[in-house]
C-alpha positions in Angstrom: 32.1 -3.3 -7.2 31.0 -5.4 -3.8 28.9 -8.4 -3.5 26.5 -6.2 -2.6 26.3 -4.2 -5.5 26.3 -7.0 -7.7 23.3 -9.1 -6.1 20.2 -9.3 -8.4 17.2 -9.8 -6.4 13.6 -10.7 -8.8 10.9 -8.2 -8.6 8.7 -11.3 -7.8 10.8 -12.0 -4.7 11.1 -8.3 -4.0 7.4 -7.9 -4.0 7.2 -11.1 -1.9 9.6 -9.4 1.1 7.3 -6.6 0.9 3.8 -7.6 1.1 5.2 -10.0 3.8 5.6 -7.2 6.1 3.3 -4.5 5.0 4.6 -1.2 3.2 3.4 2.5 3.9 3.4 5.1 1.2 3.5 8.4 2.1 4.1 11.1 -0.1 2.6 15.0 -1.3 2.3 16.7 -4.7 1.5 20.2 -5.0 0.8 21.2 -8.8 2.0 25.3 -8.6 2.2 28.0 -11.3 3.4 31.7 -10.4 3.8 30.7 -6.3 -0.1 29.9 -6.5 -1.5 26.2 -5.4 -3.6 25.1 -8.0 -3.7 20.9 -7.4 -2.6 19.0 -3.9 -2.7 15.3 -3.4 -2.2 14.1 -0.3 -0.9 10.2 -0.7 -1.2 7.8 2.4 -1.4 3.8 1.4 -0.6 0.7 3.2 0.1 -2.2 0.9 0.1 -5.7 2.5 -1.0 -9.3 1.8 -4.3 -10.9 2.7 -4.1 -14.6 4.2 -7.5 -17.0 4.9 -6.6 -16.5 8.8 -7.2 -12.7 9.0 -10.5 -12.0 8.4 -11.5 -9.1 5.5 -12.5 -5.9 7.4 -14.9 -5.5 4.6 -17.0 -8.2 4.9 -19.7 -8.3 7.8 -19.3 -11.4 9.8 -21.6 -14.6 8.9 -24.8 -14.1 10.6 -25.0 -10.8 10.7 -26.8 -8.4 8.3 -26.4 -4.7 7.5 -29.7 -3.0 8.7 -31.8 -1.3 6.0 -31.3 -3.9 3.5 
């Protein structure tokens, strides 16, 4: 066994590294019986951290008001 192998990282670090950076899940299930599609799920997500500098993309801007309300 290498260092490498042996190395215990925290799932609270782990976690850490990646929302850091920003992860992308990508993935397809297709639910089939007798070679016919009965369910597909399509999967794309991007997972990342939220800091005070970056601005939500949710929120309108102070000032500004959605019209109709």
């Amino acid at each position: 066994m290498t260092v490498v192998e042996r190395r215990e990282i925290a799932l609270v670090d782990l976690l850490d590294r990646l929302l850091a950076g920003g992860v992308v899940i990508t993935g397809d299930i297709t639910l089939r019986i007798a070679d016919v599609d009965l369910v597909r799920i399509d999967l794309n997500a991007l997972i990342s951290s939220v800091n005070a500098s970056v601005p939500s993309p949710f929120e309108l801007p102070v000032g500004r008001h959605e019209e109709g309300m």
